[in-house]
C-alpha positions as CSV (number, residue, x, y, z in Angstrom):
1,X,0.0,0.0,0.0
2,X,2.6,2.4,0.4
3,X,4.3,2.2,-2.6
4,X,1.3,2.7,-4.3
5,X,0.8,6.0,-2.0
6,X,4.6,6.7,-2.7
7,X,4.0,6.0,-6.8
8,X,1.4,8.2,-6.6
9,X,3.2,11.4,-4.7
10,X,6.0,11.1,-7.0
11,X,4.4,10.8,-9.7
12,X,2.1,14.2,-8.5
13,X,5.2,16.3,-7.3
14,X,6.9,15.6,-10.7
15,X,4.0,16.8,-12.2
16,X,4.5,19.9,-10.5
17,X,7.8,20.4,-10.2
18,X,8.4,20.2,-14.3
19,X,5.4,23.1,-14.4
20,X,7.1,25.0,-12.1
21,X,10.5,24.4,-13.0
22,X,9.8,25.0,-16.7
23,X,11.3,28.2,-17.0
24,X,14.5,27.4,-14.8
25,X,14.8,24.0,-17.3
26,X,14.7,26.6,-20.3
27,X,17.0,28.9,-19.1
28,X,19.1,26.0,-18.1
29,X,18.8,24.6,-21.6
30,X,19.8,27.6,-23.3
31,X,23.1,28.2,-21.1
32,X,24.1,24.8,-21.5
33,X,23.8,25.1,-25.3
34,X,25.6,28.3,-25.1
35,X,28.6,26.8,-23.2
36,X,29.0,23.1,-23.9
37,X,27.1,22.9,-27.0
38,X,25.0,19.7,-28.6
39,X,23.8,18.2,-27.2
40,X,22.2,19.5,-24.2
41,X,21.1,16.7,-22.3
42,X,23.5,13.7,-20.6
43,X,21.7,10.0,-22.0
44,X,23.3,6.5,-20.0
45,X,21.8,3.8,-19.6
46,X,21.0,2.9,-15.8
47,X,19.9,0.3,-13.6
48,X,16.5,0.4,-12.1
49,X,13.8,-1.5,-10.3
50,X,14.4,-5.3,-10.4
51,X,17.6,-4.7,-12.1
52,X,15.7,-3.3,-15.7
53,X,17.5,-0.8,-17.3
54,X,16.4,2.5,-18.5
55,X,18.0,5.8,-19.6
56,X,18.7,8.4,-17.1
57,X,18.9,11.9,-18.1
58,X,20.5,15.0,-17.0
59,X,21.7,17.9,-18.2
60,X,25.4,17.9,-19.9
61,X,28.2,19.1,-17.6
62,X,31.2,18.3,-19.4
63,X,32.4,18.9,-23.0
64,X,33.2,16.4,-25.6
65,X,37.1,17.1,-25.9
66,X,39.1,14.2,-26.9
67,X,42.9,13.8,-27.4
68,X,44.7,12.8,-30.7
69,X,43.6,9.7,-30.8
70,X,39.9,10.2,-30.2
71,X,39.7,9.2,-26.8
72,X,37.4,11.4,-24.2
73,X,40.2,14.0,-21.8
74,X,39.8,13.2,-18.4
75,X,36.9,14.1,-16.6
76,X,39.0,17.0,-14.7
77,X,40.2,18.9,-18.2
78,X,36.4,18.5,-19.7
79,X,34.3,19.8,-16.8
80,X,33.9,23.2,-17.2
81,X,33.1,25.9,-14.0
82,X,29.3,26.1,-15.9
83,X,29.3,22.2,-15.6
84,X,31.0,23.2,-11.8
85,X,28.2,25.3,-11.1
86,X,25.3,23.1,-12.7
87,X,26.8,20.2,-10.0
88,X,27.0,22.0,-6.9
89,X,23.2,23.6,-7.3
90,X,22.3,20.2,-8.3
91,X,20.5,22.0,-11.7
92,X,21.8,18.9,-13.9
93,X,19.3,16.9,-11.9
94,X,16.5,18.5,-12.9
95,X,15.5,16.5,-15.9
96,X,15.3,13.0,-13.7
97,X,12.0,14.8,-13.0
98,X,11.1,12.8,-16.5
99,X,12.7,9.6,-15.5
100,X,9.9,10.2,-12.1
101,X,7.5,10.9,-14.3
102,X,7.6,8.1,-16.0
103,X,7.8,5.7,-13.7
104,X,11.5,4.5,-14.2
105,X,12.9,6.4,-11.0
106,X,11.4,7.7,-7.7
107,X,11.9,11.3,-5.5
108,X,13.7,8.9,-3.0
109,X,15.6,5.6,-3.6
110,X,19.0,4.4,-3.6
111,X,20.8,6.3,-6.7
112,X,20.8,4.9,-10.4
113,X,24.4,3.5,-11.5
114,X,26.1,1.8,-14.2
115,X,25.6,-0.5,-15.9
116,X,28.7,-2.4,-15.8
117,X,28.9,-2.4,-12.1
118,X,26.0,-4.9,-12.4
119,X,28.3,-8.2,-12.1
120,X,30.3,-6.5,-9.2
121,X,27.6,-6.7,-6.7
122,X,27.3,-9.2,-3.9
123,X,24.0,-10.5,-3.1
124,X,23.4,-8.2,-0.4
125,X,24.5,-5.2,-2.5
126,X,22.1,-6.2,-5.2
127,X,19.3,-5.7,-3.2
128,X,19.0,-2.1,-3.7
129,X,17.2,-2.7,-6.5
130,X,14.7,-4.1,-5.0
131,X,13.1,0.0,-5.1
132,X,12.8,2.2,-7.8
133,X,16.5,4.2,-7.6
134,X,16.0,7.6,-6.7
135,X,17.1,11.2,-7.1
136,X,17.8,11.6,-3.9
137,X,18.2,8.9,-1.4
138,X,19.1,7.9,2.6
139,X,23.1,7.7,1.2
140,X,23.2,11.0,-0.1
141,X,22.3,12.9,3.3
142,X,25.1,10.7,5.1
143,X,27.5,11.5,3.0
144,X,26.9,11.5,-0.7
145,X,30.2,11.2,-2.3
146,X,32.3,11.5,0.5
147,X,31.5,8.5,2.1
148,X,32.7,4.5,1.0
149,X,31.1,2.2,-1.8
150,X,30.7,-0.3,0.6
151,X,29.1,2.8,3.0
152,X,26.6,3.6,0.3
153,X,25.3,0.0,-0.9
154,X,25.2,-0.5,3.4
155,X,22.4,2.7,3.3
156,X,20.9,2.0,0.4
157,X,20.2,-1.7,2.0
158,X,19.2,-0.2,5.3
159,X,16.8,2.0,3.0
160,X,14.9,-1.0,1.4
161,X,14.9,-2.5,4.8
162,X,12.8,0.7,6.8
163,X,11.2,1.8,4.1
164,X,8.2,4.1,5.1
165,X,6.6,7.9,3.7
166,X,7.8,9.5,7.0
167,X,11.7,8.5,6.0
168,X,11.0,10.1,2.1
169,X,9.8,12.9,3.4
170,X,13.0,13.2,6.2
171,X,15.3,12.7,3.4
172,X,13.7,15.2,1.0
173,X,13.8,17.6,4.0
174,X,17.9,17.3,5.1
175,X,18.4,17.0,0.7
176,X,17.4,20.4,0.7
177,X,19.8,21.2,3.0
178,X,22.6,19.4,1.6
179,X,21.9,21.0,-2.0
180,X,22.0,24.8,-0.5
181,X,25.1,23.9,1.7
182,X,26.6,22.3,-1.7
183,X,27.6,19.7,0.7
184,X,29.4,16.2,-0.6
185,X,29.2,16.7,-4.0
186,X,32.5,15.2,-5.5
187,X,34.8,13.0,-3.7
188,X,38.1,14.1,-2.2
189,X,40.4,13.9,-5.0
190,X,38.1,13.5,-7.6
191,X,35.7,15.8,-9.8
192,X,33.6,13.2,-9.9
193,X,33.1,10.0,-8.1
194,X,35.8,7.1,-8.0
195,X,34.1,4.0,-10.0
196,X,33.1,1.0,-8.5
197,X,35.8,-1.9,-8.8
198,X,33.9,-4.4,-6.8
199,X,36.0,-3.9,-3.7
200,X,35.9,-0.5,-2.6
C-alpha cells in the first residue's frame, strides 16, 4: 500500500515540479547550449527497479574534448566551472523529474548507477534494486560522495529494509539542506566520483 501512496506522490510532485521548474529547465537549456554545445542533455543507460534498465537523463556538464587519438580528456580537463556550477546547485538533476515521471525512477531511492557495475555486486548489494532508484536517497544525506562504496550500498540496503513515507519525506527535507550547503558533491580527490571496482 505504500508504494502505491509513494507511486502516486512522485508521480504528482513531478508533475509539478516540471510546471514550475519549466522556465528554470529553459533557461538551463539555453546556457548549456551556449557553453557546452549539442547536445544538451546527458543520455546513459542505468539500472533500475528489479535490475531493468532504462535511460537516465540529466543535463550535460562536461564537454566532448578528446585527445589525438579520439579518446574522451579526463573528466577534470572536460568539466567546465558552468558544468562546476550546474553540479554544486544540483541544476543537472532537474531533468530526472522525467525519469519520475515516468515511472523509471522515484523522488527517493537508492541512486541509479552503471551498468557495468551490475556483475560486481554481492547479493546483499544487489538488493537495492529491490526499489525504484531515486534522485535523492538515505546515502546521499550521510555523505553522498564523501562517504565509501561499501558505505553507500550498506544505506541503500538499510533503506529498502525501513522503508516508510515518513523516512522520504526526512530525506527530502535534510536533501534540501545538503543542495544549499553544496555539501558532498564530489569525492576528495576527484571531480567526480571514484568508479566502483567491486571492492571499494
Amino acid at each position: 500500500m505504500q508504494q502505491r501512496i509513494k507511486r502516486i506522490f512522485d508521480f504528482m510532485i513531478a508533475l509539478i515540479g516540471i510546471i514550475i521548474a519549466s522556465p528554470i529547465l529553459l533557461i538551463v537549456a539555453i546556457l548549456v547550449r551556449l557553453n557546452l554545445g549539442a547536445p544538451i542533455l546527458f543520455r546513459q543507460p542505468r539500472v533500475g527497479l528489479n535490475g531493468e534498465v532504462f535511460e537516465m537523463v540529466k543535463f550535460r556538464t562536461m564537454k566532448d574534448a578528446k585527445d589525438a587519438k579520439g579518446h574522451l580528456l579526463p573528466d577534470d580537463e572536460r568539466l567546465t566551472k558552468f558544468g562546476q556550477f550546474l553540479r554544486q546547485s544540483s541544476l543537472d538533476e532537474l531533468p530526472e523529474l522525467f525519469n519520475v515521471l515516468k515511472g523509471d525512477m522515484s523522488l527517493v531511492g537508492p541512486r541509479p548507477l552503471l551498468v557495468e557495475y551490475l556483475p560486481l555486486y554481492s547479493k546483499e548489494q544487489m538488493r537495492r534494486h529491490e526499489v525504484r532508484p531515486g534522485i535523492t536517497g538515505y546515502a546521499q544525506i550521510n555523505g553522498r560522495n564523501n562517504i565509501s562504496w561499501a558505505q553507500k550500498f550498506e544505506l541503500d540496503v538499510y533503506y529498502v529494509d525501513n522503508y516508510r513515507l515518513s523516512l522520504d519525506f526526512k530525506i527530502l527535507a535534510q536533501t534540501v539542506g545538503k543542495v544549499l550547503k553544496q555539501s558532498d558533491i564530489s569525492q576528495e580527490g576527484h571531480v567526480t566520483v571514484e568508479k566502483f571496482n567491486g571492492a571499494n
